[in-house]
Each structure stands twice: as C-alpha cells, then as structure tokens.
Steps between C-alpha positions, in 0.01 A plus 500: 500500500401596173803417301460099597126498356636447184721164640198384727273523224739256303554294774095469633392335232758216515471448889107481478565238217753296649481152674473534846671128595858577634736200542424325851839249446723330757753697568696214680451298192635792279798493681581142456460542123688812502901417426495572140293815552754613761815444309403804295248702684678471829525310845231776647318576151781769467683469154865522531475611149329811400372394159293222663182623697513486897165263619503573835197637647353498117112444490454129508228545225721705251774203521224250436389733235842490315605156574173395302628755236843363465323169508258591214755670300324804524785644687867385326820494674759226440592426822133498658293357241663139552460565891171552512418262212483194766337691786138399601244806588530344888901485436477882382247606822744360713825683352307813519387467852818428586686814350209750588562371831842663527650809580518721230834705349584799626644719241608813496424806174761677296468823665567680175149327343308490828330848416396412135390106598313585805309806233419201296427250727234725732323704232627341155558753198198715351683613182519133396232294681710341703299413809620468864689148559331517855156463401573160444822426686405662784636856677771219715518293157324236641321387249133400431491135575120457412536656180888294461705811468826429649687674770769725410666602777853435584502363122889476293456816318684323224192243470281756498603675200584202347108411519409837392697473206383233439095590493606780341637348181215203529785240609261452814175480438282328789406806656093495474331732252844617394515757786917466567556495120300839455578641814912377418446685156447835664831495706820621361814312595613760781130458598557111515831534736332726730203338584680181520769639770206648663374184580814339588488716784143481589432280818 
C-alpha cells in the first residue's frame, strides 16, 4: 500500500478539484451523428487501426473533455481538429454517450513486457517519481470519469505510446497541471512500451 501514496497523493488533489458534471448525452442521438467518427474509430468504437485510439467503453466525460480540446485547439491533431471544429457541446455529449456505451477492446499484453508494465502500472517507479498509472486509471484501467481520466483498458498499445511520447516531448499538452507531461518525463522509452502493452491487455 505504501508505494501508491506517492501516486494517490498526486492524484487527490486533482479529483477533489475536479468538476463533478459527467456528460448525461443521448446515446441514440450519438449514434445517428456517428458515421464519420466510425470510419476511423470503428463500427463498435474498435479502431481497425492501431495508431487511432479505440472509444468504446471510454468515459463519456473524457471524450467530451477532448472533443472540446480539439475544438479549442488546445489539443492539435490534423485529422480531428476540423472534426470537432463543427460539433456543438450537445453534438459532443451525444457522441460520447454513444461510444462509452459500447463494449470495450479486448486486448491482449506482450508477454515479454507484461512483468515490467504491470511493475509500473500497480506501484509506479520510486527511483524516478514515477507514480502508479492506477491511481488514476484505475487497478482494471477504468478510468476516473468524475475527475475525466480516460479508460485504458483494452487500449492499441501503439496509441498509447504514441500519446506518451507525445506528453513527454510537450507535443500534447492538455493534460491538467501538467501531470502526463511530468509524469511522461520520468519514463524511459522501454518504460513507455511496457506500460503501454500492459494496458493493451488490461480488461
């Protein structure tokens, strides 16, 4: 127990602070809106490619969260930026209660990095800092949807690290208080792949 205090105690302060609303959309109205979402994220939410993130079963609020980002600019990507640039906040409830409504990936761990991810993931690394992904994420990677941390579970692995990589070099930075981009600093690369597998396979 005493090797998460160090995570909780980063994560605490966040939860207490965060809004407590969580998207209440129509999921049936999601859906009807959904084709363009689909033809990259997937029929079911499941990406057929493993660079793009799987939305099934994500936390409706963390989608709303990061629409409004892309939206806003304070998340870039070239391909969702101009998606979400039309989107009303109703629009963007709906989508998410829509794809939080589906069955989430099941993925499965490199069992070569399952060891060193699932160290990292559970009790984080005390020679660097690096707290335990769980106190936020959850010990099934569920997620904290009050606080808008997304689910990782069953997520591409390939995503994963890409979005890692990408806090860790300041690329992304919509993560609140900076905690991915510090807590992304601390990680070597082999750290980065393990963790990432780890939760590929977590469901």
């Amino acid at each position: 127990m005493k090797r998460w205090l160090p995570a909780l105690l980063v994560c605490t302060p966040l939860v207490l602070g965060a809004a407590p609303a969580l998207a209440a959309g129509n999921a049936k109205a999601g859906e009807a809106i959904s084709t363009t979402c689909r033809g990259c994220h997937g029929q079911k939410g499941i990406s057929p490619n493993p660079q793009w993130p799987n939305l099934a079963g994500q936390n409706a609020s963390y989608i709303v969260k990061e629409l409004g980002d892309f939206k806003a600019g304070r998340r870039t990507n070239p391909i969702m930026g101009p998606q979400a640039a039309h989107l009303t906040p109703v629009q963007m409830e709906n989508l998410a209660a829509f794809f939080s409504s589906l069955k989430p990936a099941v993925g499965a761990a490199d069992p070569k990095l399952v060891a060193e991810g699932e160290s990292i993931y559970r009790g984080g690394d005390r020679a660097t800092g690096v707290p335990a992904c769980m106190a936020c994420h959850g010990p099934e990677g569920k997620g904290n949807p009050a606080a808008r941390y997304p689910a990782l579970r069953g997520q591409h692995a390939a995503y994963v690290v890409a979005q890692l990589e990408a806090f860790r070099s300041g690329k992304r930075h919509n993560d609140p208080d900076k905690m991915m981009r510090d807590i992304a600093a601390r990680l070597t690369p082999q750290q980065i792949q393990a963790v990432a597998s780890y939760v590929q396979g977590l469901y």
